[in-house]
Predicted model as a PDB file, atoms N, CA, C, CB and O in Angstrom, pLDDT in the B-factor column:
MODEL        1                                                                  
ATOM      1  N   UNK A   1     141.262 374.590  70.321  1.00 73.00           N  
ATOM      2  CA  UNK A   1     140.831 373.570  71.264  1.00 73.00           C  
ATOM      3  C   UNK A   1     139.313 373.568  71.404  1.00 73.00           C  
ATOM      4  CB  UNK A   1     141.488 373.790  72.626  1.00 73.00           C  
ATOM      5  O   UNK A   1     138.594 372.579  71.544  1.00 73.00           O  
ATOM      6  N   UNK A   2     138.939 374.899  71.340  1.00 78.00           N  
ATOM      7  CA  UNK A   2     136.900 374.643  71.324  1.00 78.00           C  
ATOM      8  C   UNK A   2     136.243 373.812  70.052  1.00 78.00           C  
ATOM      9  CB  UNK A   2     135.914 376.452  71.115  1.00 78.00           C  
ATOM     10  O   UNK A   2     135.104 373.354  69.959  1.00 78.00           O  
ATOM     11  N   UNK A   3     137.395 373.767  69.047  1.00 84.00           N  
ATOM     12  CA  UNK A   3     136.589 373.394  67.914  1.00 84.00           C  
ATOM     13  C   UNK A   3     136.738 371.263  68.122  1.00 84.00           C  
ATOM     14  CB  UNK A   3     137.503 374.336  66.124  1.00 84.00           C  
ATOM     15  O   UNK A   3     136.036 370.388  67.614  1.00 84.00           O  
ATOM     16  N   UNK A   4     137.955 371.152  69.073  1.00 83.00           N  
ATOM     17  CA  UNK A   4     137.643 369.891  69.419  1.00 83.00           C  
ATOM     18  C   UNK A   4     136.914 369.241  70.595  1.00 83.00           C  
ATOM     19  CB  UNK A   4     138.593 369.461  69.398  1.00 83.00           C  
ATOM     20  O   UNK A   4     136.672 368.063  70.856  1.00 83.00           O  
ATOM     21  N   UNK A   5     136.547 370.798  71.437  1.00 80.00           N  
ATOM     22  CA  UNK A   5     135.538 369.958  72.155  1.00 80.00           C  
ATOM     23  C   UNK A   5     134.369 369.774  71.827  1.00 80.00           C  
ATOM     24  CB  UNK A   5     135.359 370.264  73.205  1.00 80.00           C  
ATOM     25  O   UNK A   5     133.901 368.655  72.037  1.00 80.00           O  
ATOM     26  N   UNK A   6     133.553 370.777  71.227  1.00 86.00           N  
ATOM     27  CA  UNK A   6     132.864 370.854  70.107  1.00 86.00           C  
ATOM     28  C   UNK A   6     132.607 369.695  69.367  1.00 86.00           C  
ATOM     29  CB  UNK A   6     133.402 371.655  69.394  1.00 86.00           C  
ATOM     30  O   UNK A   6     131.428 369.430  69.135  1.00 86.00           O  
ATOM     31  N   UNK A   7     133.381 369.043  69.003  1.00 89.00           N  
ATOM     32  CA  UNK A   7     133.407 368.251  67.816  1.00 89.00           C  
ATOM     33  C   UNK A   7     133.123 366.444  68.754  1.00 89.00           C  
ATOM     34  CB  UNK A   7     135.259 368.595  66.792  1.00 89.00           C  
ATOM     35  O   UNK A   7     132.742 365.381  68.263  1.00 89.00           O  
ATOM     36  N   UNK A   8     133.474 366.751  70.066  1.00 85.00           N  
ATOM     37  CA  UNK A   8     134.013 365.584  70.831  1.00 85.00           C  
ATOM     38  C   UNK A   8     135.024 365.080  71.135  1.00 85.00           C  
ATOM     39  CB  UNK A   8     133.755 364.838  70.572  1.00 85.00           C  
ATOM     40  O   UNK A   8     135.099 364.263  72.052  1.00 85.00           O  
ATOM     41  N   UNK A   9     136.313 365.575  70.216  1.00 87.00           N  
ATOM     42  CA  UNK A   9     137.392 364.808  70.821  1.00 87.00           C  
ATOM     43  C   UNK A   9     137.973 365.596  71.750  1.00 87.00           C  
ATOM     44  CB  UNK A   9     138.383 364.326  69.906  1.00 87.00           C  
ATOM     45  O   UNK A   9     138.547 366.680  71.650  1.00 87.00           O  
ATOM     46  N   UNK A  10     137.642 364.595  73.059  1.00 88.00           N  
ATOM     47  CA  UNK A  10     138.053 364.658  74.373  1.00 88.00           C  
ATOM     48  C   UNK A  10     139.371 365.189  74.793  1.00 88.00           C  
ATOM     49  CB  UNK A  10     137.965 363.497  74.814  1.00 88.00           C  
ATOM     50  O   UNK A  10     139.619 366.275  75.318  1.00 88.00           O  
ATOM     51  N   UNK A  11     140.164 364.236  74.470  1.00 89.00           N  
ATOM     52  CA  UNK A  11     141.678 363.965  74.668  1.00 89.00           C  
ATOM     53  C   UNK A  11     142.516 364.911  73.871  1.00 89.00           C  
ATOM     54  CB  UNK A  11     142.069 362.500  74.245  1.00 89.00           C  
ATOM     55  O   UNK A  11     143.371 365.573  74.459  1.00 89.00           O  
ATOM     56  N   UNK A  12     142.324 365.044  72.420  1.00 89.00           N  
ATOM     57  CA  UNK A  12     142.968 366.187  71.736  1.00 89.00           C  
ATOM     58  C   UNK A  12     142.356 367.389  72.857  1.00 89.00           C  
ATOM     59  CB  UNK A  12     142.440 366.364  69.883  1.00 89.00           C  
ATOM     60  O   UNK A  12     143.050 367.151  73.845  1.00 89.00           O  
ATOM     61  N   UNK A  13     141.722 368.185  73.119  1.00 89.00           N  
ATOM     62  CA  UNK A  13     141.195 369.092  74.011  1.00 89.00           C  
ATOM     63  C   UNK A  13     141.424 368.801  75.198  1.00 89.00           C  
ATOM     64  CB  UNK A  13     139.993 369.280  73.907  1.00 89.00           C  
ATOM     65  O   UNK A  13     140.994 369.550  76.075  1.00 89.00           O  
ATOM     66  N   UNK A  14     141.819 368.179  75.378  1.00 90.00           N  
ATOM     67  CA  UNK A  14     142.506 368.138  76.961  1.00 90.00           C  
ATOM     68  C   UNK A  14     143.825 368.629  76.576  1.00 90.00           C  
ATOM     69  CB  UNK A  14     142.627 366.478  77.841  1.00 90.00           C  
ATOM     70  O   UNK A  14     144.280 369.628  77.133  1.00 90.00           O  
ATOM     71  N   UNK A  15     144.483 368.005  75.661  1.00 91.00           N  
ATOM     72  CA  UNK A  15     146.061 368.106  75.423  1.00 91.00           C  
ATOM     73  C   UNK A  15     146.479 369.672  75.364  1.00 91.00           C  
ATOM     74  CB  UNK A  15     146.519 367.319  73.903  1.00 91.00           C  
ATOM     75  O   UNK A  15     147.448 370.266  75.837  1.00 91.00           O  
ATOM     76  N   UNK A  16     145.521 370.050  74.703  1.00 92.00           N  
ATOM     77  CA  UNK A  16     145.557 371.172  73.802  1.00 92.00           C  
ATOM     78  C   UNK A  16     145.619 372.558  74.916  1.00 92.00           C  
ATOM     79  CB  UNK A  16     144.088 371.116  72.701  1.00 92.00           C  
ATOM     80  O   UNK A  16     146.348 373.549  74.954  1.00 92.00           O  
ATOM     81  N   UNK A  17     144.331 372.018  75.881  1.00 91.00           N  
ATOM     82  CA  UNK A  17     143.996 372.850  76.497  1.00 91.00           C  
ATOM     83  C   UNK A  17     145.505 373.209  77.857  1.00 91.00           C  
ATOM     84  CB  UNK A  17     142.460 372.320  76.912  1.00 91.00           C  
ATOM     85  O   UNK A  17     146.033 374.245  78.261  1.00 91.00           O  
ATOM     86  N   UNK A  18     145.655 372.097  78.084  1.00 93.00           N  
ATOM     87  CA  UNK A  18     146.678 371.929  79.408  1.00 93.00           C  
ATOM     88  C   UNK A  18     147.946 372.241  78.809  1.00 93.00           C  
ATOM     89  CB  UNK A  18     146.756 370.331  80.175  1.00 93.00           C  
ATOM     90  O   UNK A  18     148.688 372.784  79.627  1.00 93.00           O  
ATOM     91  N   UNK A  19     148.605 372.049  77.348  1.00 94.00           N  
ATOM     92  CA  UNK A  19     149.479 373.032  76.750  1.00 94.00           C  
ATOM     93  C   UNK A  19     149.928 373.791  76.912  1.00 94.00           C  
ATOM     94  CB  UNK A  19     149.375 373.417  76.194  1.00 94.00           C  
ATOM     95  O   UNK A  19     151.062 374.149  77.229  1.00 94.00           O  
ATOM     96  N   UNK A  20     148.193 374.546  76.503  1.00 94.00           N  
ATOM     97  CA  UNK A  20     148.280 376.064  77.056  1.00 94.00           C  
ATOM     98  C   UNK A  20     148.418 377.023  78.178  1.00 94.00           C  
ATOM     99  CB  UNK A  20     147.571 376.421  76.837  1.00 94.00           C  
ATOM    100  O   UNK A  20     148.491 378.251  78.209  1.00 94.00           O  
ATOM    101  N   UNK A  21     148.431 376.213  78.980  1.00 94.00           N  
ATOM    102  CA  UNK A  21     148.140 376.403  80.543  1.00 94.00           C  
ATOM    103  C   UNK A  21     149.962 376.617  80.858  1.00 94.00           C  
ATOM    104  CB  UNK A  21     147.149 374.683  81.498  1.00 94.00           C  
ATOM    105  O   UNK A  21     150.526 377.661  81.185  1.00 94.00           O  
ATOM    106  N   UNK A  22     150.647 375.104  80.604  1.00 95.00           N  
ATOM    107  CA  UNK A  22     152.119 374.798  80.555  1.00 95.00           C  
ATOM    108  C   UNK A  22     152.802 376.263  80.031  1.00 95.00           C  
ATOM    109  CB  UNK A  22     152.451 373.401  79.431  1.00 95.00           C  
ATOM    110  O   UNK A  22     153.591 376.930  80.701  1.00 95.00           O  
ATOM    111  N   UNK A  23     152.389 376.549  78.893  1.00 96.00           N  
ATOM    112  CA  UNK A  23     152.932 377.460  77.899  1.00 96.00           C  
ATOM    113  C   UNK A  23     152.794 379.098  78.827  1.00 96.00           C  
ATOM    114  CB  UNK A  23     151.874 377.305  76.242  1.00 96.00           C  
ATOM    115  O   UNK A  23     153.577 380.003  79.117  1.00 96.00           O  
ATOM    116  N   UNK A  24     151.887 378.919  78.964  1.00 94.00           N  
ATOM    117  CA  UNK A  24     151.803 380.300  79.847  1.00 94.00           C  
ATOM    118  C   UNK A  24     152.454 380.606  81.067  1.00 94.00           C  
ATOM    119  CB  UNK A  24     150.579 380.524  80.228  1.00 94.00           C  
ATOM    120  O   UNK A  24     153.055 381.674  81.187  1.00 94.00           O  
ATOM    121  N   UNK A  25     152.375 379.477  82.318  1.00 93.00           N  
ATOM    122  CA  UNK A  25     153.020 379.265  83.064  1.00 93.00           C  
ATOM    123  C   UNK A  25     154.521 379.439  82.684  1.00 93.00           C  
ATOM    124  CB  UNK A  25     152.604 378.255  83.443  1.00 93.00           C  
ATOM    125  O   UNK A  25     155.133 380.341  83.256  1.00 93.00           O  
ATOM    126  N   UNK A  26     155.050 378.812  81.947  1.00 94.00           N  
ATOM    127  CA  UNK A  26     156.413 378.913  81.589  1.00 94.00           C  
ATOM    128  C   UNK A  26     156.891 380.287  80.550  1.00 94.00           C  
ATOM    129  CB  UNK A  26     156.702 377.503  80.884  1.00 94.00           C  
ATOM    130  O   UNK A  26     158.068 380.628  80.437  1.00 94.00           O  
ATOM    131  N   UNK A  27     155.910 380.873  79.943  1.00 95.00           N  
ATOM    132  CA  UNK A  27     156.348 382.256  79.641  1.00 95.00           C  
ATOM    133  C   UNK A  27     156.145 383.774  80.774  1.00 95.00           C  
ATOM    134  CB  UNK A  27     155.526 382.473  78.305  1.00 95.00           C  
ATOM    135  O   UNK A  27     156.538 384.937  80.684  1.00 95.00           O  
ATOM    136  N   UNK A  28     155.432 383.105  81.680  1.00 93.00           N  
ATOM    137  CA  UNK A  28     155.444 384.093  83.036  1.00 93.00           C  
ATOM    138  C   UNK A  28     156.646 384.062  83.581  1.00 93.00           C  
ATOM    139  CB  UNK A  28     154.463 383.725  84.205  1.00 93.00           C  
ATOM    140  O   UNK A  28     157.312 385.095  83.639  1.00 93.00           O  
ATOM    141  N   UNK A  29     157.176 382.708  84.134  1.00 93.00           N  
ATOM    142  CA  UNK A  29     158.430 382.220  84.239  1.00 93.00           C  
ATOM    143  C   UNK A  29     159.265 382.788  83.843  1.00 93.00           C  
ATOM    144  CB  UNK A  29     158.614 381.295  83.859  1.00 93.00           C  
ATOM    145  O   UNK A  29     159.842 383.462  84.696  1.00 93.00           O  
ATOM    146  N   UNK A  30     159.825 382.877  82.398  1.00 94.00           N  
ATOM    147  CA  UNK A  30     160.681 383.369  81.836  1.00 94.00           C  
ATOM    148  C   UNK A  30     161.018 384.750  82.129  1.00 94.00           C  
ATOM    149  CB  UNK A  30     160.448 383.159  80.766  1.00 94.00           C  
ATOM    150  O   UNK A  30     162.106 385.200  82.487  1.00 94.00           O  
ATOM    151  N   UNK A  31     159.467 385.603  81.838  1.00 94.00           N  
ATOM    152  CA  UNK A  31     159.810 386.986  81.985  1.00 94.00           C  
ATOM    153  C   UNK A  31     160.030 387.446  83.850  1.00 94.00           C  
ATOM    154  CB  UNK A  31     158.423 387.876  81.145  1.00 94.00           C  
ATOM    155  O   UNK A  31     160.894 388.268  84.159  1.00 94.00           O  
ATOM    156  N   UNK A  32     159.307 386.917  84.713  1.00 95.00           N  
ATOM    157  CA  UNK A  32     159.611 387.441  86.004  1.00 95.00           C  
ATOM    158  C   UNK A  32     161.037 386.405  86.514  1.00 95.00           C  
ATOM    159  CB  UNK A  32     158.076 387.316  87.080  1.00 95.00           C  
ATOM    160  O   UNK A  32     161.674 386.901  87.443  1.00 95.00           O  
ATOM    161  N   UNK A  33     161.425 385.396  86.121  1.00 94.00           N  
ATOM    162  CA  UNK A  33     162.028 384.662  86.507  1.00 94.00           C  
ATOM    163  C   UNK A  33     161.254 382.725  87.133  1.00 94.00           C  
ATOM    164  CB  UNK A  33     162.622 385.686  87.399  1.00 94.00           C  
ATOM    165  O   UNK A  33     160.078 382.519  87.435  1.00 94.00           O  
ATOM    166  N   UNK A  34     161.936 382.097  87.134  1.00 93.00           N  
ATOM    167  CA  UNK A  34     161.264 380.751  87.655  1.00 93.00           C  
ATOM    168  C   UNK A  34     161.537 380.668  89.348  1.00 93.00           C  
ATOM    169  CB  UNK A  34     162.037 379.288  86.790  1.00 93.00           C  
ATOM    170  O   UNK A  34     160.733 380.056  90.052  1.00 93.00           O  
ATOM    171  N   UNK A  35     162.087 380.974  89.616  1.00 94.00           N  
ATOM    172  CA  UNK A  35     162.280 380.806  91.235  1.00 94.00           C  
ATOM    173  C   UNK A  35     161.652 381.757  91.704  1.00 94.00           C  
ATOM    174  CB  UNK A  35     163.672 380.842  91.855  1.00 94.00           C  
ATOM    175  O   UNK A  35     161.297 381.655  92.879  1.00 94.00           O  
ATOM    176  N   UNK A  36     161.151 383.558  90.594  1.00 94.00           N  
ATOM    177  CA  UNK A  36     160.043 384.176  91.975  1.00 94.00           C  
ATOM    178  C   UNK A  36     158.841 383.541  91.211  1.00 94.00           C  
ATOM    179  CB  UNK A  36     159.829 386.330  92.330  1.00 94.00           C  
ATOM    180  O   UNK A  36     157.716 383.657  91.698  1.00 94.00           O  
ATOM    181  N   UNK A  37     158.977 383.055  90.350  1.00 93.00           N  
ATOM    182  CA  UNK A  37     157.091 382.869  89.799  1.00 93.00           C  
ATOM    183  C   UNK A  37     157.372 381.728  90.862  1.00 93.00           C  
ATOM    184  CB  UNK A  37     156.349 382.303  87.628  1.00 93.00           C  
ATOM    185  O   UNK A  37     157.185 382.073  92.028  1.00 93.00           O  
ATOM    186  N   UNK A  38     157.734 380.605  90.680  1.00 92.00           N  
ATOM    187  CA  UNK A  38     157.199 379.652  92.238  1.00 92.00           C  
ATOM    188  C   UNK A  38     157.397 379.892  93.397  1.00 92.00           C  
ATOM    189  CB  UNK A  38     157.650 378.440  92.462  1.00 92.00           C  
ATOM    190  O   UNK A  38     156.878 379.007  94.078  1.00 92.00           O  
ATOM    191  N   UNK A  39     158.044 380.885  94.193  1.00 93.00           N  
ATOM    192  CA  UNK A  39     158.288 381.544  95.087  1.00 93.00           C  
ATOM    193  C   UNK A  39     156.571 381.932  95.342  1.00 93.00           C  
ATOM    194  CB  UNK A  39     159.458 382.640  94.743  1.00 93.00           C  
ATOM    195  O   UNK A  39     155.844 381.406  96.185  1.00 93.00           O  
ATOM    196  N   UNK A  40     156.199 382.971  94.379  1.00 92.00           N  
ATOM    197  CA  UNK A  40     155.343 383.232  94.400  1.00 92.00           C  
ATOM    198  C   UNK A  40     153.729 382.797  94.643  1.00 92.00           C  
ATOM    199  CB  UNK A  40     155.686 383.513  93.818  1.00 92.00           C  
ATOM    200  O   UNK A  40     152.790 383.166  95.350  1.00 92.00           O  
ATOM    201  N   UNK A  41     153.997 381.794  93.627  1.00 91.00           N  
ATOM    202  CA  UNK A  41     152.634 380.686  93.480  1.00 91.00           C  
ATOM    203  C   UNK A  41     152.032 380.278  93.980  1.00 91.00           C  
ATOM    204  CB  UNK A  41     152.543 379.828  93.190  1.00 91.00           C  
ATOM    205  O   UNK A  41     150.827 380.027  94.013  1.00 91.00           O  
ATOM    206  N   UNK A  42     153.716 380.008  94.997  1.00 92.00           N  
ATOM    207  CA  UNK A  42     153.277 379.125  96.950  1.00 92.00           C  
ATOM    208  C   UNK A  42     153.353 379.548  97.496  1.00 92.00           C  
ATOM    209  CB  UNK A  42     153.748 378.167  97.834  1.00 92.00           C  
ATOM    210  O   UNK A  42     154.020 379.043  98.400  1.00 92.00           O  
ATOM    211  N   UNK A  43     152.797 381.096  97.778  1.00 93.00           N  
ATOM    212  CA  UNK A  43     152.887 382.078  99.221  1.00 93.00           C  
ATOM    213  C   UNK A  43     151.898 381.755  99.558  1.00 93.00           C  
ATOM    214  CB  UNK A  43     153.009 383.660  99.310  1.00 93.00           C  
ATOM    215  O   UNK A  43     150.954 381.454  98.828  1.00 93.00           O  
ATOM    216  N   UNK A  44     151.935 381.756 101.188  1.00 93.00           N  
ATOM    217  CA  UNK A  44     150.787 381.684 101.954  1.00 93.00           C  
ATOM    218  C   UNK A  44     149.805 382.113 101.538  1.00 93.00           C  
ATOM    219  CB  UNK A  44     150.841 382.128 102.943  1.00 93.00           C  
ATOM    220  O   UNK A  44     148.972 381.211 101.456  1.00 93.00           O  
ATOM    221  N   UNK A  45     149.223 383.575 101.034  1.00 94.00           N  
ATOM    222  CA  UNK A  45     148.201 383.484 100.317  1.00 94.00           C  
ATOM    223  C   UNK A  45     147.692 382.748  99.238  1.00 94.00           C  
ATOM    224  CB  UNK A  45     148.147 384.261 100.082  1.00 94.00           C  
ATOM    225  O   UNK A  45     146.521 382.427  99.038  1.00 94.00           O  
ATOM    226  N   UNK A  46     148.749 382.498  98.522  1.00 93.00           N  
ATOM    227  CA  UNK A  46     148.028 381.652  97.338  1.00 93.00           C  
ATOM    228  C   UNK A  46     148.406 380.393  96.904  1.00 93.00           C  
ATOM    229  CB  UNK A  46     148.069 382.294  96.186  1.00 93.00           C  
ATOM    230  O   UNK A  46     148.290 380.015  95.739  1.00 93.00           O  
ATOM    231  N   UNK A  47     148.824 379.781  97.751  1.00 94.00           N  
ATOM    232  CA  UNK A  47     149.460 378.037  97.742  1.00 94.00           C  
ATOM    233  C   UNK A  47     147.999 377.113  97.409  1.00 94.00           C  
ATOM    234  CB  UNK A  47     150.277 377.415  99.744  1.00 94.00           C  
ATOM    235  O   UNK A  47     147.932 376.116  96.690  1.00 94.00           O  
ATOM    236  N   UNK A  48     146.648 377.908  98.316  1.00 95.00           N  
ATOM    237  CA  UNK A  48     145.766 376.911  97.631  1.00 95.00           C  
ATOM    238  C   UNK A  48     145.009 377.381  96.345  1.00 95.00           C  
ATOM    239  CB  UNK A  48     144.742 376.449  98.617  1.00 95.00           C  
ATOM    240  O   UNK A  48     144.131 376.655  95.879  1.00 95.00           O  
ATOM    241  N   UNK A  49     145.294 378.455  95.820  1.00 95.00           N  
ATOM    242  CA  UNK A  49     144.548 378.436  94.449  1.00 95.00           C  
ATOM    243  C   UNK A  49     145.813 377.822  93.425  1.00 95.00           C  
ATOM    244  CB  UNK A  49     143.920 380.212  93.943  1.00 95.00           C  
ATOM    245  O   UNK A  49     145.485 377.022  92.549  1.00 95.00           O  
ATOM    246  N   UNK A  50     147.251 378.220  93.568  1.00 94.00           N  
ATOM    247  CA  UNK A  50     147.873 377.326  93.268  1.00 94.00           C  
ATOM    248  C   UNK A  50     148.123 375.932  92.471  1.00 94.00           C  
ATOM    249  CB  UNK A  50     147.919 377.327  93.904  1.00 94.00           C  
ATOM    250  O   UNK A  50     148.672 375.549  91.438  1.00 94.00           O  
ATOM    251  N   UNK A  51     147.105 375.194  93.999  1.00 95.00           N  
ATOM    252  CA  UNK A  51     147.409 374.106  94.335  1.00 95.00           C  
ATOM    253  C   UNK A  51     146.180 373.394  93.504  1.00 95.00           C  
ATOM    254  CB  UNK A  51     147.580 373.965  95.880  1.00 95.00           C  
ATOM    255  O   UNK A  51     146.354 372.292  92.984  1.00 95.00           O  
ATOM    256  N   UNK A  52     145.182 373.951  93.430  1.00 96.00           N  
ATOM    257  CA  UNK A  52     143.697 373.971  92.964  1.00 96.00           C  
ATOM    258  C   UNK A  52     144.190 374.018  91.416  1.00 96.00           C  
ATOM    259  CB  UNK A  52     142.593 375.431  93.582  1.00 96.00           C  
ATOM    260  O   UNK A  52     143.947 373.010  90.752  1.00 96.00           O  
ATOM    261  N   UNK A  53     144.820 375.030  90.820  1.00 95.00           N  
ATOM    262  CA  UNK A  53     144.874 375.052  89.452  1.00 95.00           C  
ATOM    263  C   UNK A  53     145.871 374.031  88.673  1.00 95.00           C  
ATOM    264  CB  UNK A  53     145.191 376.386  89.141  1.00 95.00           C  
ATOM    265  O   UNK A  53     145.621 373.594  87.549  1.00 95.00           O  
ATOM    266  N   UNK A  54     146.857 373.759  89.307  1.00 94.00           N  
ATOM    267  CA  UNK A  54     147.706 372.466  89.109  1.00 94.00           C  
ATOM    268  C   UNK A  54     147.138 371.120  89.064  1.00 94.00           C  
ATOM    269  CB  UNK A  54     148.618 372.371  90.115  1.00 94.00           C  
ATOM    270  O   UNK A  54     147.447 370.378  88.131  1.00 94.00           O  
ATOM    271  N   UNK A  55     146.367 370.747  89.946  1.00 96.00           N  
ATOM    272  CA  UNK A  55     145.703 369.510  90.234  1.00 96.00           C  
ATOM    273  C   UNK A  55     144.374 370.080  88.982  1.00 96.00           C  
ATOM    274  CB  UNK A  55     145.237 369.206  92.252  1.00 96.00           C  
ATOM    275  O   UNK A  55     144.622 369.408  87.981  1.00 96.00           O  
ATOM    276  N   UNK A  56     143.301 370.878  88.710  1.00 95.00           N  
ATOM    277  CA  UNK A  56     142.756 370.699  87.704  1.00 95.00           C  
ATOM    278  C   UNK A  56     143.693 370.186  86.540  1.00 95.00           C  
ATOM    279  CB  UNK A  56     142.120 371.794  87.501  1.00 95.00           C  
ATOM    280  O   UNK A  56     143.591 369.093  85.982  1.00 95.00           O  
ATOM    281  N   UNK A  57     144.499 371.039  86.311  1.00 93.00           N  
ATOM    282  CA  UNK A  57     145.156 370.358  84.993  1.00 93.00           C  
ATOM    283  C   UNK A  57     145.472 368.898  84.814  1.00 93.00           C  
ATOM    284  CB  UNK A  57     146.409 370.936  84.774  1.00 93.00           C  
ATOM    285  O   UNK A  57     145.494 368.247  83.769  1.00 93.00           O  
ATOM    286  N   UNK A  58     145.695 368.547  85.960  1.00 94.00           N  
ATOM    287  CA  UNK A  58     145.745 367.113  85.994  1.00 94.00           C  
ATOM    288  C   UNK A  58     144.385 366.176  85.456  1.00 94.00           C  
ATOM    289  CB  UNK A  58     146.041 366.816  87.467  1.00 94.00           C  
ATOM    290  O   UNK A  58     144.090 365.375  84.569  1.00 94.00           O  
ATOM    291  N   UNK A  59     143.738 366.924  86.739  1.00 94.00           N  
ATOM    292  CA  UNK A  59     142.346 366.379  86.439  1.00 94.00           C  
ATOM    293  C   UNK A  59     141.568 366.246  85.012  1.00 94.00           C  
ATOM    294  CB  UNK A  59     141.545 367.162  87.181  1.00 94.00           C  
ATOM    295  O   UNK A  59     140.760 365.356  84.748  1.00 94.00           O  
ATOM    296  N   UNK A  60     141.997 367.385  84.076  1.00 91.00           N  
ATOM    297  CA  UNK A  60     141.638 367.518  82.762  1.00 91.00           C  
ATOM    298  C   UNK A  60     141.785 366.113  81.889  1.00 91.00           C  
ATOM    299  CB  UNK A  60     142.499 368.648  82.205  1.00 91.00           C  
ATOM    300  O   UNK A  60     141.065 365.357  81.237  1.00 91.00           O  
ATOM    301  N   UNK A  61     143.475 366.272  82.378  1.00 91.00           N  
ATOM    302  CA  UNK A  61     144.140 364.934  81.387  1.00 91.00           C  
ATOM    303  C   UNK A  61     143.564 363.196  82.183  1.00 91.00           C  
ATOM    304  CB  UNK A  61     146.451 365.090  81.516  1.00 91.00           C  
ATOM    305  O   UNK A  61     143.518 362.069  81.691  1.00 91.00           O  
ATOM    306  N   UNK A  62     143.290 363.601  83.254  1.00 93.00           N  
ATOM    307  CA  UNK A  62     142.818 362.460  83.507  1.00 93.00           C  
ATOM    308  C   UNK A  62     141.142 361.681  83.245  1.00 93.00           C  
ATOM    309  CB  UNK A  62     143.168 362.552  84.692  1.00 93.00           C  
ATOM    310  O   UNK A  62     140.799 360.525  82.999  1.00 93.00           O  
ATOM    311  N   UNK A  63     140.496 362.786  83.416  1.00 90.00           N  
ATOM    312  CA  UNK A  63     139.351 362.382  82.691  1.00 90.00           C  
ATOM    313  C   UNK A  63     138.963 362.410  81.155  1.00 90.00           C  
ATOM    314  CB  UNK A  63     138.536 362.998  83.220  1.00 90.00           C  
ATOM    315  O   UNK A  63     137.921 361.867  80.788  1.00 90.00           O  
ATOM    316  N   UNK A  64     139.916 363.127  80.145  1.00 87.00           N  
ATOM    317  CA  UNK A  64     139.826 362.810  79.208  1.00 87.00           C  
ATOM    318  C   UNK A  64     140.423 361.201  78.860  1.00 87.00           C  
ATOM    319  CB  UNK A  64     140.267 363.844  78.669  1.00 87.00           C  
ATOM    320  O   UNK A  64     139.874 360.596  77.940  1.00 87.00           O  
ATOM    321  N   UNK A  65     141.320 360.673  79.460  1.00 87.00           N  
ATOM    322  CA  UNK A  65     141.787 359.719  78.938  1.00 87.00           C  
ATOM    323  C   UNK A  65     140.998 358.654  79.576  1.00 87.00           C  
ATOM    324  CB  UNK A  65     143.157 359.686  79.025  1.00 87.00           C  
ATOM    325  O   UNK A  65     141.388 357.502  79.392  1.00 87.00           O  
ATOM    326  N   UNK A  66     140.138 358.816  80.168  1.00 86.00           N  
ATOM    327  CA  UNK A  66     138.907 357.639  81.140  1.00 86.00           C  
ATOM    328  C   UNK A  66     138.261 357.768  80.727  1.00 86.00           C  
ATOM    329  CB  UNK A  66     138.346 357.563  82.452  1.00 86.00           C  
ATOM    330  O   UNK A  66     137.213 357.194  81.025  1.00 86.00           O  
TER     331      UNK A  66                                                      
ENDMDL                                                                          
END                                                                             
């Protein structure tokens, strides 16, 4: 993915990048389980970094495609 931001393409590097993000999230998942990893995610302590890292990812895909 650095070699396409690098290069400029936006959108491939967004894709690429937020993938990876998906991919990880969902192999944490797997190994602790999906109901304590979001159990988790959204505890009072950490619902807003959470909440912060979800909405970037968004944000990624949305300004690449603008």
């Amino acid at each position: 993915s650095t070699l396409m931001l690098i290069s400029g393409n936006m959108p491939g590097f967004a894709i690429i990048y937020t993938l990876g993000n998906v991919i990880s999230l969902l192999s944490t998942g797997f190994l602790v389980g999906f109901k304590k990893q979001a159990k988790t995610m959204f505890a009072p302590v950490r619902w807003i970094a959470s909440t912060v890292f979800i909405a970037s990812m968004v944000a990624t895909l949305v300004v690449a495609f603008l």
